[in-house]
C-alpha positions as CSV (number, residue, x, y, z in Angstrom):
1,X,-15.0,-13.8,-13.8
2,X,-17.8,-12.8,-16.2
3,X,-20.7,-14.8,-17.2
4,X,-22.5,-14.9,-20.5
5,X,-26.0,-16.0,-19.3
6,X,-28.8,-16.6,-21.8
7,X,-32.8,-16.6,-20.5
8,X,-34.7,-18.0,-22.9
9,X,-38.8,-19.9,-23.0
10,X,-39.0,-23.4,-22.7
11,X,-42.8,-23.6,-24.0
12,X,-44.8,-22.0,-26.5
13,X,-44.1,-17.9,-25.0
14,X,-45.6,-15.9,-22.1
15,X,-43.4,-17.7,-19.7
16,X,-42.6,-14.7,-17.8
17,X,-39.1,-14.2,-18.7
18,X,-39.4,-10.5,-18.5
19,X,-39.3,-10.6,-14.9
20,X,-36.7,-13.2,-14.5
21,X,-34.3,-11.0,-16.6
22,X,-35.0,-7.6,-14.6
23,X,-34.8,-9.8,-10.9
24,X,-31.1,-11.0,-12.5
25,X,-30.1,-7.7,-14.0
26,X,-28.5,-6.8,-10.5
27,X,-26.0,-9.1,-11.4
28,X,-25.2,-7.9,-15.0
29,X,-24.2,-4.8,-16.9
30,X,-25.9,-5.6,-19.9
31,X,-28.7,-6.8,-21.5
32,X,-29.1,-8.1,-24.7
33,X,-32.1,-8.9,-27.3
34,X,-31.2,-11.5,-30.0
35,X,-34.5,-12.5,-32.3
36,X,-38.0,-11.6,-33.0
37,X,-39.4,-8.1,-33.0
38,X,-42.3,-5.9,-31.2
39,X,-44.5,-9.4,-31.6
40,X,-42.6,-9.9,-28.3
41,X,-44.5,-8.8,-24.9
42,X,-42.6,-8.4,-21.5
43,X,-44.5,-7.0,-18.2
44,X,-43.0,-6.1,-15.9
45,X,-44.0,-5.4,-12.1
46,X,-41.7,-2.8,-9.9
47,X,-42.6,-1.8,-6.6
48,X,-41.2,1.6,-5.3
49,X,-41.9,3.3,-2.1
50,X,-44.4,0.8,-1.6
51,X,-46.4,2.1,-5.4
52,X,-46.8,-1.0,-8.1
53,X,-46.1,0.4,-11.5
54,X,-46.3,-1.7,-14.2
55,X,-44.0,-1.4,-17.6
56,X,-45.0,-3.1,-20.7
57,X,-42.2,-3.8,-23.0
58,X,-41.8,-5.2,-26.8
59,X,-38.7,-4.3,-28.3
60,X,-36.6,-2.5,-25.4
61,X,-34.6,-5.3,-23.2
62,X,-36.3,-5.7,-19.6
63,X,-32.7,-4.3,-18.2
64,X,-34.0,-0.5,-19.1
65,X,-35.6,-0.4,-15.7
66,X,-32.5,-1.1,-14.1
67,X,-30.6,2.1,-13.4
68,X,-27.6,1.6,-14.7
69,X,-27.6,-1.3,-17.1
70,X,-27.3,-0.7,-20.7
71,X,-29.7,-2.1,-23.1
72,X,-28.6,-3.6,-26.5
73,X,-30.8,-4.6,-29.2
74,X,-28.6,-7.2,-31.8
75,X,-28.6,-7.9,-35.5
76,X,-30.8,-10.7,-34.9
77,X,-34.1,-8.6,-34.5
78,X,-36.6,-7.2,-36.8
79,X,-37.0,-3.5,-36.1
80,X,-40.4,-1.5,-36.4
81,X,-38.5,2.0,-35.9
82,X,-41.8,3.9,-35.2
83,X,-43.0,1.4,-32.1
84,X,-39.3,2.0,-30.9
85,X,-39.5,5.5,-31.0
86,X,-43.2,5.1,-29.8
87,X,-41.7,2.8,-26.7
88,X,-38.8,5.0,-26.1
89,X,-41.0,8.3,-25.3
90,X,-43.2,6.0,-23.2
91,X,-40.8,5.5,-21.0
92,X,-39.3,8.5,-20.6
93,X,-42.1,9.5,-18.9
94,X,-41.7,7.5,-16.4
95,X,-38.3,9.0,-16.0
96,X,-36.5,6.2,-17.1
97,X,-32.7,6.9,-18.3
98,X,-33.8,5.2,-22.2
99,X,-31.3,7.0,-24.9
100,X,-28.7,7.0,-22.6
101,X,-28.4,3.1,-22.5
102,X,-30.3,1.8,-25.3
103,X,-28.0,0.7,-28.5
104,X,-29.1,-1.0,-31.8
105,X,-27.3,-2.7,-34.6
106,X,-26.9,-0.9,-37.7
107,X,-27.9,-4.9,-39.3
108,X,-31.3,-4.9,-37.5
109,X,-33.7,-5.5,-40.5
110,X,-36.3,-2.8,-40.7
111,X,-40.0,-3.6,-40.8
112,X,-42.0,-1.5,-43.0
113,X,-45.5,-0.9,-43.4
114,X,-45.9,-3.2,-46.2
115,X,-44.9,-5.5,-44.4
116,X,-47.7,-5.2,-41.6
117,X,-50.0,-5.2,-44.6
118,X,-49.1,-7.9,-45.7
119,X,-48.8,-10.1,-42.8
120,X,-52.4,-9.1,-41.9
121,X,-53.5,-10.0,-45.4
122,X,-52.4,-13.2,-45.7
123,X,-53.9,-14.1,-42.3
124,X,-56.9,-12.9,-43.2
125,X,-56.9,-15.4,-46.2
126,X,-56.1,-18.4,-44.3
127,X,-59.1,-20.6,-43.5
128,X,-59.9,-21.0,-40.0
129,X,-58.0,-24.4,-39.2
130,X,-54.9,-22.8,-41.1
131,X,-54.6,-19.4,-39.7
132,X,-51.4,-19.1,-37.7
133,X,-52.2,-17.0,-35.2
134,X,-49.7,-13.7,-36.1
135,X,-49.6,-11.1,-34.6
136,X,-50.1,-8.8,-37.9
137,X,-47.1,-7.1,-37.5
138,X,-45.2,-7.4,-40.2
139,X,-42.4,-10.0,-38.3
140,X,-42.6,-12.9,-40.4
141,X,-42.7,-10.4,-44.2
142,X,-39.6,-8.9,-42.9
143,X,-37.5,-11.8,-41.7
144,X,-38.4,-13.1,-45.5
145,X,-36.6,-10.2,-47.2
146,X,-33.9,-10.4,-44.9
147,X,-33.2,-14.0,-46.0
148,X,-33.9,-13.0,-49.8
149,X,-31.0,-10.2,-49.4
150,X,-33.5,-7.3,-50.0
151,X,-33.8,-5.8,-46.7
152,X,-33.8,-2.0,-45.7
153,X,-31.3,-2.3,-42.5
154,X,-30.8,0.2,-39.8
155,X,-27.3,0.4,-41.5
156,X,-29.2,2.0,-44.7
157,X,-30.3,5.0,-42.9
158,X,-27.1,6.4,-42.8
159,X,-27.1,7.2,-46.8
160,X,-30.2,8.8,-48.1
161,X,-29.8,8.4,-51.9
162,X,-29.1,4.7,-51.8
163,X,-32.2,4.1,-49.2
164,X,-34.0,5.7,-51.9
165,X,-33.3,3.2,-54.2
166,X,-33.6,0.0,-52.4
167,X,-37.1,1.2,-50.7
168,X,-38.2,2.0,-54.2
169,X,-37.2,-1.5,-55.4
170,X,-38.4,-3.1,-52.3
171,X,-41.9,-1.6,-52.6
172,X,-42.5,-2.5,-55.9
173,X,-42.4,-6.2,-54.8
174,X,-44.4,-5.5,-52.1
175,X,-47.2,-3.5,-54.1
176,X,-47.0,-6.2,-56.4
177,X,-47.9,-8.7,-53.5
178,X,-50.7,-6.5,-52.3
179,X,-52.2,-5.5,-55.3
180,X,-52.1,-8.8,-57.5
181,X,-51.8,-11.8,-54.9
182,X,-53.8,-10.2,-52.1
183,X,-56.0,-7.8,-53.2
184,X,-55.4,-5.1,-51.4
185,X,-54.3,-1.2,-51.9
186,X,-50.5,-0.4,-52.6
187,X,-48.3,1.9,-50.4
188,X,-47.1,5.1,-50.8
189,X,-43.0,4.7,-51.5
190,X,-42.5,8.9,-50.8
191,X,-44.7,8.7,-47.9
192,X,-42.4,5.4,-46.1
193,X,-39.5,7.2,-47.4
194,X,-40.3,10.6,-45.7
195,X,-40.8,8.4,-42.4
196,X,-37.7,6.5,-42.6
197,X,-36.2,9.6,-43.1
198,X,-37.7,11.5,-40.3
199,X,-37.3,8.6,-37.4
200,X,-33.5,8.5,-38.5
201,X,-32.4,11.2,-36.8
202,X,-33.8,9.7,-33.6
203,X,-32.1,6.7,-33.7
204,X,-28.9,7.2,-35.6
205,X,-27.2,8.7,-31.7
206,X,-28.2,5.0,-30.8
207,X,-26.7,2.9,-33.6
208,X,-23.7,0.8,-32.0
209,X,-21.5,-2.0,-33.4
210,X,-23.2,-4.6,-30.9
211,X,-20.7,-7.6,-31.7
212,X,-17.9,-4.9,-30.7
213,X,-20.1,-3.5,-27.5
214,X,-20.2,-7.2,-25.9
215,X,-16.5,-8.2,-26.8
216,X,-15.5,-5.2,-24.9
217,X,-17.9,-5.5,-22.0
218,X,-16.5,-9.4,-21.9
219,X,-13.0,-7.9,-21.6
220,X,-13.8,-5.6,-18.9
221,X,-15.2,-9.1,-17.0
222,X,-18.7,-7.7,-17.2
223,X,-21.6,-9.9,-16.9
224,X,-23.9,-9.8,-20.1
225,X,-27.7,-11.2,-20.1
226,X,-29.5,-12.6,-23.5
227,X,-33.2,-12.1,-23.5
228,X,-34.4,-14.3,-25.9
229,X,-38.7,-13.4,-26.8
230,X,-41.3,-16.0,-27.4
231,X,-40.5,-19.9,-26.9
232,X,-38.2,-22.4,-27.9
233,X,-41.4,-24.7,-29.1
234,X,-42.8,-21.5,-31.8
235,X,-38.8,-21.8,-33.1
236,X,-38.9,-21.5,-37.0
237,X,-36.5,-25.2,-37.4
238,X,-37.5,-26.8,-34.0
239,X,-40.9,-25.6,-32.6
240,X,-44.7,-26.9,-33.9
241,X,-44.0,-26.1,-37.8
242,X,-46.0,-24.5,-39.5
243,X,-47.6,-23.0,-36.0
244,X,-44.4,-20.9,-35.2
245,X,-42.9,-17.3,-35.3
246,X,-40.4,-16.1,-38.2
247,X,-37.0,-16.6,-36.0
248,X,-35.1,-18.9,-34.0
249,X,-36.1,-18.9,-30.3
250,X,-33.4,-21.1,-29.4
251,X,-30.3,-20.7,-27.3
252,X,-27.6,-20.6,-29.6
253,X,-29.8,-17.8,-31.7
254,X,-28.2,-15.5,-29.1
255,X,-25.1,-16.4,-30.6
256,X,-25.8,-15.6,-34.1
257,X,-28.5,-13.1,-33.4
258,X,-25.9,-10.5,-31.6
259,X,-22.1,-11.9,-32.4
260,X,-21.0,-13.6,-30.2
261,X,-19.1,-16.9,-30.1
262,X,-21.0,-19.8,-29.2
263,X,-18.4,-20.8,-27.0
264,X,-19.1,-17.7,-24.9
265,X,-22.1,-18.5,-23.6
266,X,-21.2,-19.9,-20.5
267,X,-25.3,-21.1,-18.7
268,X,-28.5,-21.6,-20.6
269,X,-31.7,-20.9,-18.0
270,X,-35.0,-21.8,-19.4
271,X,-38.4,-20.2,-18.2
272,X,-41.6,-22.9,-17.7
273,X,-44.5,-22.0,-16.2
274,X,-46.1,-24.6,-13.8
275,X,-48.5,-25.2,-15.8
276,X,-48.7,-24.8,-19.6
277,X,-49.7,-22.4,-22.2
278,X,-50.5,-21.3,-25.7
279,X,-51.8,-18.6,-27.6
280,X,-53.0,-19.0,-31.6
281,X,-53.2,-22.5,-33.4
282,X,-51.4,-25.4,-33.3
283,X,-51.5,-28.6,-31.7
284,X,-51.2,-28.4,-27.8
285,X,-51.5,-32.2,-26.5
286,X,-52.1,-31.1,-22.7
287,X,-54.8,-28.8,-23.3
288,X,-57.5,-28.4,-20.8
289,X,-60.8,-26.7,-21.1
290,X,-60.6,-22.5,-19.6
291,X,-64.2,-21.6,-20.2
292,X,-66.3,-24.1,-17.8
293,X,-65.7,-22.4,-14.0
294,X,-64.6,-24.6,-11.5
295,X,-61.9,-26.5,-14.0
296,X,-58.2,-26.6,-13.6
297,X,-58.0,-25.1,-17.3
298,X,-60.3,-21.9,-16.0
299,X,-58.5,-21.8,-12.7
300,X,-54.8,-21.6,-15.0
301,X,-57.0,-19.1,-17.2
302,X,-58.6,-16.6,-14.4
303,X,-56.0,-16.8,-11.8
304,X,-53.0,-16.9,-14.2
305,X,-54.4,-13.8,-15.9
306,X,-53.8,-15.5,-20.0
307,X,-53.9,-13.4,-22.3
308,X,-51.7,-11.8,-24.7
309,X,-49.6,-8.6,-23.6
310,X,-49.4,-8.1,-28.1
311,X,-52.5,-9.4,-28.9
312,X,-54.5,-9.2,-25.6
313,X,-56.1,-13.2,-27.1
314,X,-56.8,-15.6,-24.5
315,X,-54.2,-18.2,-23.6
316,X,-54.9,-21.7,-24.1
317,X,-54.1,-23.8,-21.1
318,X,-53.1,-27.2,-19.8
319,X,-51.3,-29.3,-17.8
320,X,-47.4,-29.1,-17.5
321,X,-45.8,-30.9,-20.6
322,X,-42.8,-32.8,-19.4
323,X,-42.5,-34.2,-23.3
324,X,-42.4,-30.9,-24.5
325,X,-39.8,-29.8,-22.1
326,X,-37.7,-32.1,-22.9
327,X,-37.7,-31.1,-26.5
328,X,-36.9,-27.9,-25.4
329,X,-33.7,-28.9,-23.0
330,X,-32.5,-30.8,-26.0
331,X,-32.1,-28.4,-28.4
332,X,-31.4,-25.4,-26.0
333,X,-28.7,-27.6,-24.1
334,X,-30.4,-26.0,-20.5
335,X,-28.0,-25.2,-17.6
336,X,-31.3,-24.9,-15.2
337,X,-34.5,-23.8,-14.7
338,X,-36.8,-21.0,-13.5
339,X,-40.5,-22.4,-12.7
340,X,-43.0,-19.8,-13.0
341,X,-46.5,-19.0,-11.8
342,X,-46.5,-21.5,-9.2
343,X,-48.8,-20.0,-7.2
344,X,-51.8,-19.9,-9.8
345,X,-52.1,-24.0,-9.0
346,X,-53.1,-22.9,-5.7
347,X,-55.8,-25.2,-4.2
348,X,-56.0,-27.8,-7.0
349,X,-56.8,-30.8,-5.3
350,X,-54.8,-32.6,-7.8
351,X,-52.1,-31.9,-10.2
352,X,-51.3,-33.8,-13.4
353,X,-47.7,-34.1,-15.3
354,X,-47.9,-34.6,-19.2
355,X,-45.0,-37.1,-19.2
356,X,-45.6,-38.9,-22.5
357,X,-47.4,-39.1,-25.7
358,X,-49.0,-42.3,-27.3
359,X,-48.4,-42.0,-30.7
360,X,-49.6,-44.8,-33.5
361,X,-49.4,-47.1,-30.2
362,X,-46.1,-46.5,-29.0
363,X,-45.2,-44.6,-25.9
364,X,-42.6,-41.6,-26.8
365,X,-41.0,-39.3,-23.8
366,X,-40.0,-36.9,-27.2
367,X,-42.3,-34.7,-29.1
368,X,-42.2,-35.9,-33.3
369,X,-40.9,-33.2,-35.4
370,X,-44.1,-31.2,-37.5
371,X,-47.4,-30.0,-36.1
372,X,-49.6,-33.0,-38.0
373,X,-48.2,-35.8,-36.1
374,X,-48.1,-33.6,-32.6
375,X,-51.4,-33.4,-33.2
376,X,-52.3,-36.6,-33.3
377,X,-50.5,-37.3,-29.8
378,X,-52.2,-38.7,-26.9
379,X,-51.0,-37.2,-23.9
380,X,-50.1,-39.4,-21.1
381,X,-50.4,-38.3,-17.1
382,X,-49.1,-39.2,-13.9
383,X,-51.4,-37.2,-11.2
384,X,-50.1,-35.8,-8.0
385,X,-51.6,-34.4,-5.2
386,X,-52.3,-31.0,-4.8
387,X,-51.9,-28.0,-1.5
388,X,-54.2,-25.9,0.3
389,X,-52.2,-23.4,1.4
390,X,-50.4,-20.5,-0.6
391,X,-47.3,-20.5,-2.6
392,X,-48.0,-16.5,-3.5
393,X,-45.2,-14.5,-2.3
394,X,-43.3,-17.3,-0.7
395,X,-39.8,-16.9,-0.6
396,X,-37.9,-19.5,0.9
397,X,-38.3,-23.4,-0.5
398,X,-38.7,-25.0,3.5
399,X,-42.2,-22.7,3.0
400,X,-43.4,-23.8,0.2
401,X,-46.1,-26.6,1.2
402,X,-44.5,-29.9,1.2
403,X,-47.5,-30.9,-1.8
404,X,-45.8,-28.3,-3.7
405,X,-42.1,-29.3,-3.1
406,X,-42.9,-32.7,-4.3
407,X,-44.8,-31.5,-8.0
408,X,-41.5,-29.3,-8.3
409,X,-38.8,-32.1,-7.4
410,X,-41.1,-34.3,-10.1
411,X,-40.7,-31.9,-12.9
412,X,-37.2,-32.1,-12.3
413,X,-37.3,-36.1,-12.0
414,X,-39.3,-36.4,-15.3
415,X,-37.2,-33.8,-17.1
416,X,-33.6,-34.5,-15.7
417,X,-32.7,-30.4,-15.6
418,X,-32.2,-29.1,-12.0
419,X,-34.8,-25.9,-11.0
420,X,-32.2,-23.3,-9.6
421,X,-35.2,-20.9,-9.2
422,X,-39.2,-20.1,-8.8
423,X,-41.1,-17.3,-8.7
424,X,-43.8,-17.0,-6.6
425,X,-45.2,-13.4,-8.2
426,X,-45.0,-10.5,-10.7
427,X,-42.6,-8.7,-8.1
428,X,-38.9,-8.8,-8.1
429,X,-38.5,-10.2,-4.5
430,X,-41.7,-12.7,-4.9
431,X,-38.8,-15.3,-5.9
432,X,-37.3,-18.5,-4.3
433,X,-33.6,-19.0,-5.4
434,X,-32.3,-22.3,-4.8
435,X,-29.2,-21.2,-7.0
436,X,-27.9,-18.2,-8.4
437,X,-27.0,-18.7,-12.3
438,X,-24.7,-16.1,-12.1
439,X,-22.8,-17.8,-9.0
440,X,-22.4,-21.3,-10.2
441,X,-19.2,-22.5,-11.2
């Protein structure tokens, strides 16, 4: 029977849900993105023949470096058609099948280079305490003129003369943005056109009706896997508002953000890291100090290698947030989870849980809803003892060191959701399954 299985972050990003996706793609014939745009940053670590190449992802589904599995990209995402292009001929030379097995929605939204410029000015114009932490490139300005109805869509490159139209419309609300609210220089409507125009003809052999592709692949019993991008606590309605991206992070999103029933989403697996991270502002209640050597917070930093694969910042850092998780199960309705980057807590001689907050007083096991009263959170810890040997490329749970066992059967005591897998590395096989998502009834 086939299985609709959605992968999504249970924290705040960079959980490492691009490998989880590529180690399940040998159960599935299909992988799907739902939300967000090239703000999104998957790595990827394949061995072959005993050589380590890396692949660096944004926009293409992890699948594409499974031969075989096709790639779909759904209404739900913004689309920068140049970094697609850009990402497409990148991995063509590695010899990667890409055009092949790479299908878009003709409703993907297209970002713009207004957009870009505008995102970027308006950061730049936030005060320091206030600045978001965007990635500049253009997400959040496009997923507002999808919602205000004036969107170019991958659908509009199809007809020249009307696309000629809109973008001109389109771009005078935009120069007018630039020039008068942020005083900056105006773009060039001939000069986007010409673009649009151009990249076109590269992607039009790749526009597919997406809601159809998955009905039929769901006919034919095929398994299908949703890649959400970013975390389910930077979700625009349930994550740290204002201190979130421009889409729904969220489970069900992969409903809406491809076409598919809800009610064919048949197991929810969310990513965590052992530990936890952020990157830009917002409140963060378990966050440790990473610059001062010889600190859990620079261990998590150094070891675990934080930093953006967009924006290349460093990753804040702290101690697993058990309140936050919870939070996340909640509104993603998780079927299991996948713990991540176990191996960076390596010789900690202690380990601490986040499994409350204090807040005015009273003890909550629930984050509060809005970044000002997260902030003013006081985290609450239970501490645990930490291992001396290795978890690093472990691949079998009666190996892991019993200190380790125990901080993973706590996570799933604090959080109530069961761990069904952890990985142990960047490479496929550095991963301990306890159970297969795919394989549960």
């Amino acid at each position: 029977m086939k299985k609709n299985l959605v992968v999504i972050g249970t924290q705040w990003g960079d959980e490492g849900k691009g490998k989880i996706v590529d180690w399940l793609t040998d159960h599935a014939s299909a992988v799907v993105r739902f939300q967000g745009g090239h703000n999104a940053g998957h790595t990827l670590v394949i061995e072959t023949n005993g050589v380590q190449k890396e692949y660096k992802l944004n926009l293409i589904p992890s699948g594409i470096v499974r031969e075989g599995v096709e790639c779909l990209i759904g209404n739900g995402v913004v689309l920068d058609i140049n970094h697609l292009i850009s990402e497409i001929q990148t991995l063509e030379k590695d010899n990667l099948d890409v055009r092949n097995r790479l299908f878009i929605s003709p409703g993907c939204p297209l970002i713009l280079k207004s957009h870009v410029l505008i995102d970027q000015a308006r950061e730049e114009a936030r005060s320091t305490e206030k600045k978001i932490g965007t990635t500049g490139k253009g997400i959040g300005p496009a997923y507002e003129d999808k919602v205000a109805r004036r969107s170019i869509r991958v659908y509009d490159l199809f007809n020249p003369e009307a696309l000629k139209e809109k973008l001109t419309d389109l771009l005078s609300h935009h120069n007018f943005i630039l020039e008068q609210q942020l005083n900056a220089s105006p773009v060039n409507v001939d000069e986007i056109y010409n673009n649009l125009v151009e990249c076109a003809e590269v992607i039009k052999p790749l526009v597919m009706d997406i809601s159809k592709k998955i009905y039929d692949l769901n006919q034919a019993d095929a398994n299908v896997l949703f890649e959400g991008a970013q975390g389910a606590l930077l979700d625009i309605d349930h994550g740290t508002y204002p201190f979130v991206t421009s889409s729904n992070c969220v489970a069900g999103q992969a409903s809406a953000g491809s076409g598919i029933g809800p009610n064919q989403l048949d197991y929810i697996l969310g990513i965590t890291k052992a530990y936890t991270t952020r990157v830009g502002g917002g409140p963060f209640p378990s966050e440790l100090d990473i610059d001062q050597p010889g600190t859990p917070g620079y261990q998590m930093s150094d070891i675990g290698k934080e930093y953006g694969t967009v924006t290349k910042r460093k990753r804040r850092c702290g101690w697993f947030d058990a309140v936050a998780l919870k939070r996340s199960a909640m509104v993603n309705g998780l079927s299991g989870l996948c713990i991540t980057k176990l191996d960076v807590l390596d010789g900690l001689d202690e380990i601490k849980i986040c499994t409350h907050y204090e807040l005015d007083g009273k003890a909550t096991d629930i984050p509060p809803l809005g970044a000002e009263d997260v902030s003013r959170c006081k985290p609450q810890f239970i501490t645990m003892d930490g291992w001396n040997g290795t978890t690093f490329r472990v691949k079998k749970w009666e190996e892991l060191p019993t200190e380790a066992q125990n901080y993973l059967q706590k996570i799933e005591e604090v959080t109530g959701i069961p761990i069904h897998i952890v990985s142990t590395g960047p490479e496929r096989d550095e991963t301990i399954l306890i159970e297969h998502p795919f394989e549960i009834n």
